[in-house]
NUMAR-322302 format. One record per residue: x, y, z of N, C-alpha, C in turn. Coordinates in pm, whole numbers, plus 32768, in hexadecimal, padded with zeros to 4 digits. Layout:
REM NUMAR-322302
XYZXYZXYZ;...
***
This chain:
REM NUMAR-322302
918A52231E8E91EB52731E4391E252521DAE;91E951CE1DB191B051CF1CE7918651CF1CCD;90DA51EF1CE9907252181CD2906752741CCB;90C452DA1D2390CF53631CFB9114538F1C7B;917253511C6891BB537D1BF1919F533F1B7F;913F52F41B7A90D852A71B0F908753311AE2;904F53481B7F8FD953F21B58903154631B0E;90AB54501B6290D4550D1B2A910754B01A84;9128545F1A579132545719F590F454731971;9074542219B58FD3544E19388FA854DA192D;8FEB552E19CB8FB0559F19D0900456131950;90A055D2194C910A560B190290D255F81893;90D55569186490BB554E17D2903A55BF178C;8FCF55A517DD8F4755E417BE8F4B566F1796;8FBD56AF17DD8FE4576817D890375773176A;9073570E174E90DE56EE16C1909456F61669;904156C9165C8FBE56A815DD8F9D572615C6;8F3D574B16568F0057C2163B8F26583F161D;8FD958341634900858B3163B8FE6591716C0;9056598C16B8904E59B917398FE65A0B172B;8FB55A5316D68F275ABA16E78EDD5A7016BF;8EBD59F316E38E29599F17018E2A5990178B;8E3C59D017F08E4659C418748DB359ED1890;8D4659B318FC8CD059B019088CD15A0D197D;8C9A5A9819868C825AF319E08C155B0B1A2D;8BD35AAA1A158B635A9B1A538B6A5A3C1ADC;8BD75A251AE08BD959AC1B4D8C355A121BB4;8BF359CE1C658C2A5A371CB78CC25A0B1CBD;8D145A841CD18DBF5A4D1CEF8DB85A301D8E;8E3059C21DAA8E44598E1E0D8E6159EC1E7A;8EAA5A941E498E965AF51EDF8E785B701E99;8E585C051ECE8E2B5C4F1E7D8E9A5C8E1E3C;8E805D031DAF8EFF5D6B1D9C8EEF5D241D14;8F575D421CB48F6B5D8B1C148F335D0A1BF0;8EEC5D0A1B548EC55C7A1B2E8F2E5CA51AB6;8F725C5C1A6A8FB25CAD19F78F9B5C3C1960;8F895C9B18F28F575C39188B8F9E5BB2183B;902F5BF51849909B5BC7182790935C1017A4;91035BBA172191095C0316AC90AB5BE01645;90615C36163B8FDC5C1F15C0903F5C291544;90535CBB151F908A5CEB149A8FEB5C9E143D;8F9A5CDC14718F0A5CA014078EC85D5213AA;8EC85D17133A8ED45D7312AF8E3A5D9D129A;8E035E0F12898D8F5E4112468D8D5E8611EB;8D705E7E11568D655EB710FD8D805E9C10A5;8D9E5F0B104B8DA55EE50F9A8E105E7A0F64;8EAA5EA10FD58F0D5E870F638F005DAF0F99;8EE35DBB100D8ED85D37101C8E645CF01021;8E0D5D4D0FFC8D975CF80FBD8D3B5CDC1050;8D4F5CDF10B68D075C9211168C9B5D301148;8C345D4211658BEE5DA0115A8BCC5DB5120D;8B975D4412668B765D5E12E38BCF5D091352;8BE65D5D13BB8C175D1A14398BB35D66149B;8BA45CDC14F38B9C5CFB15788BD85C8715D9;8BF95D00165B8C265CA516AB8BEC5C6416E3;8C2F5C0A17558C0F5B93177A8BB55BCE1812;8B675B7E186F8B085BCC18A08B865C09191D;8B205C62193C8B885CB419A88B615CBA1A21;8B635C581ABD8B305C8B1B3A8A945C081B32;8A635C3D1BB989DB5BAC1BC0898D5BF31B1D;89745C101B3788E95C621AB589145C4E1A30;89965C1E1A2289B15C20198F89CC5C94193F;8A025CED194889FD5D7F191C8A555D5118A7;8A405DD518568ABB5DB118048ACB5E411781;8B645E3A174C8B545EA516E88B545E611654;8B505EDC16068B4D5E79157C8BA25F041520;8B995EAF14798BD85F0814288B9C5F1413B3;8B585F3A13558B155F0712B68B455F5A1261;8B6F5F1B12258B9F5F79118A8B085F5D1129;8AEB5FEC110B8A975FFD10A78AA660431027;8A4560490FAD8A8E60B20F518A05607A0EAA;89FB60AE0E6689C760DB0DF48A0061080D83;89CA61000CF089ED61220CCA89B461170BFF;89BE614C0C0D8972617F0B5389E261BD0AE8;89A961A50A788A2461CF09F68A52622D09EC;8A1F62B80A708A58631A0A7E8A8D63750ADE;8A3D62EC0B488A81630A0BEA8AAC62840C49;8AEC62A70C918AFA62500CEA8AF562710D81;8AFF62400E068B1962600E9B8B3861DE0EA0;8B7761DE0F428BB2617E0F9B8BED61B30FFA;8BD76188105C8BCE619B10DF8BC9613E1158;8C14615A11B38C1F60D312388C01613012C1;8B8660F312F28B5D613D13A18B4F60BA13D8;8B5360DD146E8B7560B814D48AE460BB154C;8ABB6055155C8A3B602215A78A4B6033162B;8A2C602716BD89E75FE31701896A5FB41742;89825F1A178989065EA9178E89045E9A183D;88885E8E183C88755E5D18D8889E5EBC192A;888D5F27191D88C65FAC195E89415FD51984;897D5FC619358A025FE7190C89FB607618A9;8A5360C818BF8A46614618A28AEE614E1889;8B286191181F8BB961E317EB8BAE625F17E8;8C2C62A618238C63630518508C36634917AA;8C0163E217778BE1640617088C19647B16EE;8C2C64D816848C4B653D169C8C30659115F8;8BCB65FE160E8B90661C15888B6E65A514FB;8AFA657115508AFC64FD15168B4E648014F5;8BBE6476150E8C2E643814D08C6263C91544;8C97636B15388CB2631315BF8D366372160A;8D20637F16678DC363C116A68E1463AA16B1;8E9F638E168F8F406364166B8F4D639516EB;8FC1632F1735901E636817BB9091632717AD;9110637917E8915F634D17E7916D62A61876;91C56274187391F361FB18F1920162491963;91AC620C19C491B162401A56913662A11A7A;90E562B21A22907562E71A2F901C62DB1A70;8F7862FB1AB88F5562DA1AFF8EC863041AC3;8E4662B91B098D9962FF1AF88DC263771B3C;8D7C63DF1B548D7564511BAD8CD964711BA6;8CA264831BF18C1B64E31BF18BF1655E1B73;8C4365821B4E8C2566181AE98C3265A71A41;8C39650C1A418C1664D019EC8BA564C11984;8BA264E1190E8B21649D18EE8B08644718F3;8A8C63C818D88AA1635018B58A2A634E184D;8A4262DE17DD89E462CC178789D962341764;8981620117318949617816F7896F61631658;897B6211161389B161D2157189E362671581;8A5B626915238ACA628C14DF8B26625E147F;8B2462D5144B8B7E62C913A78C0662C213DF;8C68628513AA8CE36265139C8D2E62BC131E;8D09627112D58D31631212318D1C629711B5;8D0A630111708CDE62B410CF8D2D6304107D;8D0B62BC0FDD8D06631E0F668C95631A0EFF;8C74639D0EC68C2E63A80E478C3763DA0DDC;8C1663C20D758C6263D20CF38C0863E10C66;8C17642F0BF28BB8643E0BBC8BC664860B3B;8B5664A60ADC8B7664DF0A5C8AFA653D0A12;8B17659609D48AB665E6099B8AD9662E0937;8A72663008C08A886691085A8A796722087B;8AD9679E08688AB8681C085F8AA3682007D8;8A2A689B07C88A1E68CC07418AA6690E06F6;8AF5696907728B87698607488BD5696D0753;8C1E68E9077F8C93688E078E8CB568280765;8C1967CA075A8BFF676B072A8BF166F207C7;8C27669307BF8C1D662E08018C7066540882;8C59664B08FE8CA26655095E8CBA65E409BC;8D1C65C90A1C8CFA655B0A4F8D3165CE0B1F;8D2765880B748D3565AA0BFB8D3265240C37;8D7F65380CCC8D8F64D60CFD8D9F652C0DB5;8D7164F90DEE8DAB65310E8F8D9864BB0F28;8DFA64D10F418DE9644C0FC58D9A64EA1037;8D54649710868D0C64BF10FE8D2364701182;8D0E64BC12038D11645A12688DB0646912B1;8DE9640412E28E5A641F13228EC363E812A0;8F32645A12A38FB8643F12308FED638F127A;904D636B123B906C62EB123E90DA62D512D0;90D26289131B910D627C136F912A61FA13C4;91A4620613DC92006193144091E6618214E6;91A260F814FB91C460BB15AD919561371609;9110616E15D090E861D81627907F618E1683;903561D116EB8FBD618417488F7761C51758;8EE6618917588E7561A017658E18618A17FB;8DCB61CB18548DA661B618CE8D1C619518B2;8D10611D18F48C896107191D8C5460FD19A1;8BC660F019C18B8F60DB1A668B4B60981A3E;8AF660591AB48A7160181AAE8A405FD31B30;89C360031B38895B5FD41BD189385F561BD3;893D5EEB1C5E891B5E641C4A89105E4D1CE1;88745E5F1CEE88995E3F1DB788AD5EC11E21;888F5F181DE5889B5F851E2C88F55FB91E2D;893F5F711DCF89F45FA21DCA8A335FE91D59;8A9360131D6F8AEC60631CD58B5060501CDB;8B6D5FF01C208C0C5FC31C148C3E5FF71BC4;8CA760011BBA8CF0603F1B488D5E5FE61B20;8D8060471A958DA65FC81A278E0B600519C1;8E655FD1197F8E94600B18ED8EA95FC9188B;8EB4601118318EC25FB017B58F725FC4173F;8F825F9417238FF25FC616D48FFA5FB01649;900C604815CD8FBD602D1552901F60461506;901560381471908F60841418902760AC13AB;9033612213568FDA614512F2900B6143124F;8FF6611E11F0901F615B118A8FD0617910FF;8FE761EE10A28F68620F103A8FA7626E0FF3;8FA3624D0F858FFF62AC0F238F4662E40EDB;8F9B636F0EB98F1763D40E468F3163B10DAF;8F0863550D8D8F3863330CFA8E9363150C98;8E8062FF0C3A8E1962EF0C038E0B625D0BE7;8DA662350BF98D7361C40BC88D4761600C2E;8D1960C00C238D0660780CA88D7E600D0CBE;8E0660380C8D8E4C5FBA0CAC8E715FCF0D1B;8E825F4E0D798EAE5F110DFD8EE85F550E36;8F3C5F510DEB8FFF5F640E2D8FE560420E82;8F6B60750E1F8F5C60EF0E5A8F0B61070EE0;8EF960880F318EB760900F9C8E4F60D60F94;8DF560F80FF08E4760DD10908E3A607210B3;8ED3606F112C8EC75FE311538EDF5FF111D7;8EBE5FA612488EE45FC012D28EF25F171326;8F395F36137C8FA45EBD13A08F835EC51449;8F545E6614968F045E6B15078F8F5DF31545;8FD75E77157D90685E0115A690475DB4161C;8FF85DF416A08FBC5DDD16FD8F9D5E2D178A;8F865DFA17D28F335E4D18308F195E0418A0;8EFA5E3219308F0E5E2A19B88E8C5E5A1A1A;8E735E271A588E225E731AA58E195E511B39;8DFB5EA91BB78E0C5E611C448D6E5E611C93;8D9C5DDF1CAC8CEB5D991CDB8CF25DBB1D74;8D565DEE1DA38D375E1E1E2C8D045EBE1E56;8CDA5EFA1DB58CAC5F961DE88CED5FE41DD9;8DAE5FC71DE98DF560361DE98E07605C1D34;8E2B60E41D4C8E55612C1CEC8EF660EE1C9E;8EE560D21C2A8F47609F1BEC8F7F60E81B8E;901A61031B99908961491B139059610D1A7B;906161651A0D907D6116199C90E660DE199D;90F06045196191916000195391755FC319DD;91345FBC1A3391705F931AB191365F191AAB;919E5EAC1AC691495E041AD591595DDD1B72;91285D311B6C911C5CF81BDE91B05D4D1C4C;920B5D3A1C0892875D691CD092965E091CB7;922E5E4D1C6B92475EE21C6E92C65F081C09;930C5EAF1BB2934D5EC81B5F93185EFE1AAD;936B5F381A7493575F4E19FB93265EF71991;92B65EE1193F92AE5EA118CF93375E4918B5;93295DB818A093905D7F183293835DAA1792;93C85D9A175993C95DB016BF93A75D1A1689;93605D68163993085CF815F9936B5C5E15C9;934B5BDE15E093965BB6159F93F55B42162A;941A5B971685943D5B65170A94285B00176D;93B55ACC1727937B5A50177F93B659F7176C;93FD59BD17C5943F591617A093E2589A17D4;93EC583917BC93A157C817D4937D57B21887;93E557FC18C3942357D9193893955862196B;938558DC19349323593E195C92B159201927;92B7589E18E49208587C189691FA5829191D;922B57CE193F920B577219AE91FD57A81A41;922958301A7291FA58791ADD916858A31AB0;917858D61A4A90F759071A109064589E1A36;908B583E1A02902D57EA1A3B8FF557BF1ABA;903B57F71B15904257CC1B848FC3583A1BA7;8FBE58D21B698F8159561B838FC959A81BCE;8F855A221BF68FD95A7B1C6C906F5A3E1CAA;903059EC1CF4909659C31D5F9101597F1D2F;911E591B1CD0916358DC1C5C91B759561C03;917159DE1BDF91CC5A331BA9923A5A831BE5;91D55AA41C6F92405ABA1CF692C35AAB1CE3;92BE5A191D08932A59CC1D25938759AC1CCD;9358599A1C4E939659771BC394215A0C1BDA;93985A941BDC94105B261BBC94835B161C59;942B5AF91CBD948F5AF91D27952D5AA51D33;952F5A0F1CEA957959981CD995DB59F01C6C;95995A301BE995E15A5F1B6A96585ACE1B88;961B5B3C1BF9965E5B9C1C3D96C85B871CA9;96A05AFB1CA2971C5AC81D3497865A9F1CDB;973E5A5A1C6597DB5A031BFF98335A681BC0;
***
């Protein structure tokens, strides 16, 4: 017995450190059904400066998605722009090029696209002399307008099998001229879920089939189930719902 609680201790501390979206997905869970990321809230783009994410691996094969903010720019133009990857055969739900927004409770369906890269939305911005106006300047965002706690669907093959997955994003990008920060785009990778047993999974839906927590919600007491994996989170939501 105190050897056990020696282990779950180091196992707590170690998830403390790492934080809850350093959780390693590559390792099998103790029974099958939702793996869930916990709360990332991890930033890509201009206004916070951090340019690439990817996640952590996903399933035996390591799969995984990612995010890159890119962009250019000269004394009379500029772009910037943030798309959306997948690795190891992992594929996102697409839609006229663009990653596909769903509302919570959503599902893959067959009449899906899926793609490996997609744009998320940018802006570009810029200037030119007319012979009759003189100096002009323009500015226009492209891609998807700015948006709140929407989800994104992914799949991916590993074993003869097909899993499905979601992600949960927030967008933002003002049309303004010039390259400062604060005009994005910027996008916010709150987190994401996926089920290693095959079945078809809701957006929002975690380990007991409940709704997303709001970011922020994790207490010390849900970092230390966490550690435990699957079966440890179980029990953590089951104990929380009884108190």
């Amino acid at each position: 017995m105190a050897k056990h609680a020696k282990n779950l201790k180091k196992k707590v501390a170690s998830l403390s450190a790492l934080g809850a979206g350093a959780l390693v997905f590559g390792a099998a869970p103790a029974e099958a059904g939702i793996i869930y990321s916990g709360v990332l809230d991890a930033p890509v783009g201009f206004t916070s400066g951090t340019q690439f994410y990817i996640s952590p691996g996903i399933g035996a094969s390591n799969a995984s998605f990612a995010f890159w903010a890119t962009g250019s720019s000269s004394p009379s133009y500029g772009s910037r722009s943030i798309r959306a990857y997948g690795y190891g055969g992992l594929a996102i739900a697409r839609q006229f090029g663009l990653i596909q927004l769903f509302n919570q409770g959503a599902v893959w369906t067959s009449g899906m696209l899926p793609s490996t890269s997609l744009l998320v939305g940018g802006r570009y911005w810029g200037s030119y002399t007319s012979y009759y106006s003189g100096r002009r300047s323009y500015v226009s965002a492209f891609g998807h307008p700015p948006f709140n706690n929407e989800y994104a669907l992914f799949v991916f093959d590993q074993g003869g099998n097909t899993f499905y997955g979601w992600m949960q994003l927030s967008y933002s990008v003002s049309a303004q001229f010039g390259p400062d920060g604060a005009f994005g785009p910027e996008l916010t990778i709150h987190d994401f879920a996926w089920d290693d047993s095959g079945a078809l999974i809701q957006a929002g839906q975690t380990v007991d089939g409940s709704a997303v927590p709001e970011p922020g919600t994790f207490a010390s007491a849900g970092l230390a189930a966490l550690a435990l994996g699957a079966v440890g989170l179980r029990s953590w939501r089951k104990n929380r719902k009884a108190a």
